[in-house]
ROTORVO-249334 format. One record per residue (C-alpha): x negated, y negated, z; residue number from 1. Coordinates in pm, whole numbers. Each point is the difference from the previous one (the first is absolute). Layout:
% ROTORVO-249334
[r [X; Y; Z]; NUM],
...
//
This chain:
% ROTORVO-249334
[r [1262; 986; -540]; 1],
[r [-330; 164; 42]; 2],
[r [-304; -190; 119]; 3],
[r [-186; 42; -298]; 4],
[r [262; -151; -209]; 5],
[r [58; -279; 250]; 6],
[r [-363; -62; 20]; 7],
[r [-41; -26; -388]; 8],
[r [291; -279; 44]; 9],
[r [-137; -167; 244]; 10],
[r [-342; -54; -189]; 11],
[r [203; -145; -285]; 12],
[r [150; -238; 161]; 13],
[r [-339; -83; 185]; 14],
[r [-151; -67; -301]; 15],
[r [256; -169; -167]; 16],
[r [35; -253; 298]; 17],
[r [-363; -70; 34]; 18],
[r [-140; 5; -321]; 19],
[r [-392; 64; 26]; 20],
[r [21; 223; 303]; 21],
[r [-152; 332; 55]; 22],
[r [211; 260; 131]; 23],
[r [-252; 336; 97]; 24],
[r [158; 336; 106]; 25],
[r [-222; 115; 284]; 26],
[r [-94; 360; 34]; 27],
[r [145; 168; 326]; 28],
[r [-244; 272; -42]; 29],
[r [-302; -282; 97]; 30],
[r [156; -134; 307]; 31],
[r [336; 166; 157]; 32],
[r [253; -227; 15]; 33],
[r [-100; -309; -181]; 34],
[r [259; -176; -133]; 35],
[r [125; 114; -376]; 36],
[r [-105; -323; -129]; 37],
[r [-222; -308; 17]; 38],
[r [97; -345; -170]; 39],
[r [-280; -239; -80]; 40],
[r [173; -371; -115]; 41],
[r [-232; -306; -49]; 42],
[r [-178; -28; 334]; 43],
[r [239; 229; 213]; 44],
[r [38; 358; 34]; 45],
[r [290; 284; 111]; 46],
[r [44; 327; 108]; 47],
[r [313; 235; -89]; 48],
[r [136; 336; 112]; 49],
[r [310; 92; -206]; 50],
[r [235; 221; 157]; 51],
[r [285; 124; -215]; 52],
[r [262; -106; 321]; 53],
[r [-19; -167; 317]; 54],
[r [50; 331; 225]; 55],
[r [-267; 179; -231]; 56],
[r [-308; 155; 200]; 57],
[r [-281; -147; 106]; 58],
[r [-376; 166; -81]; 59],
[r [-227; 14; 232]; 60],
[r [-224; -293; 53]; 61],
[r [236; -260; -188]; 62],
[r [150; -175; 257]; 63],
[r [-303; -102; 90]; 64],
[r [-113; -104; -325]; 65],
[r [266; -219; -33]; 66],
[r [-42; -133; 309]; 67],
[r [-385; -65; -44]; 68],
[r [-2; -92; -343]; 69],
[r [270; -287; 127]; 70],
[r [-165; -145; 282]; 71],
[r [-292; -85; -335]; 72],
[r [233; -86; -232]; 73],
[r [355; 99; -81]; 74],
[r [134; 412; -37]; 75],
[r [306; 116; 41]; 76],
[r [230; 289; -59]; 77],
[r [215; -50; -328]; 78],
[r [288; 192; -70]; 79],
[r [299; -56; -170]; 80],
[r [231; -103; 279]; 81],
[r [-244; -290; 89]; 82],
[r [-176; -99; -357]; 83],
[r [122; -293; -22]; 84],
[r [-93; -126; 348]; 85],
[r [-364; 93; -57]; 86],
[r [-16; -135; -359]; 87],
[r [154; -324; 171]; 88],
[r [-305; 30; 290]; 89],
[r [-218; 58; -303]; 90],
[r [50; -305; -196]; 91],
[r [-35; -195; 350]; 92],
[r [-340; 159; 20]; 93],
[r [-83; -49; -338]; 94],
[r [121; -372; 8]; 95],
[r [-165; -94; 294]; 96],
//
């Protein structure tokens, strides 16, 4: 599957879950490596990167990203192998 595809998914099933959210597409050009996507719910917010498989490359700067944009909130790396695990860790977050 390619990660656009998957990421289109994904945002369906985002929005369908947590009706009333707001699910923005960040632009890489503004900051390299940001994560693909950032999920404001009710009080709570999320960061995203989509990768179209678990072994697929990293860019430059996203690991750290992630990592940062964790330690404020929640981010992660979402791919198909392990969608369901972060959706799962998302609902937590959400619910909490």
């Amino acid at each position: 599957m390619l990660e656009n595809k998957f990421q289109a998914n994904l945002i369906k099933k985002i929005k369908s879950q947590y009706p009333g959210c707001i699910v923005m597409k960040n632009d890489p050009s503004y900051i390299q490596g940001i994560p693909d996507l950032l999920v404001l719910y009710k009080d709570k917010w999320v960061s995203l990167e989509c990768k179209k498989s678990a072994n697929a490359r990293h860019q430059p700067n996203q690991d750290y990203y992630v990592e940062q944009m964790d330690k404020m909130s929640f981010s992660r790396f979402i791919y198909p192998e392990n969608e369901q695990e972060v959706l799962d860790e998302l609902r937590h977050r959400f619910e909490d």
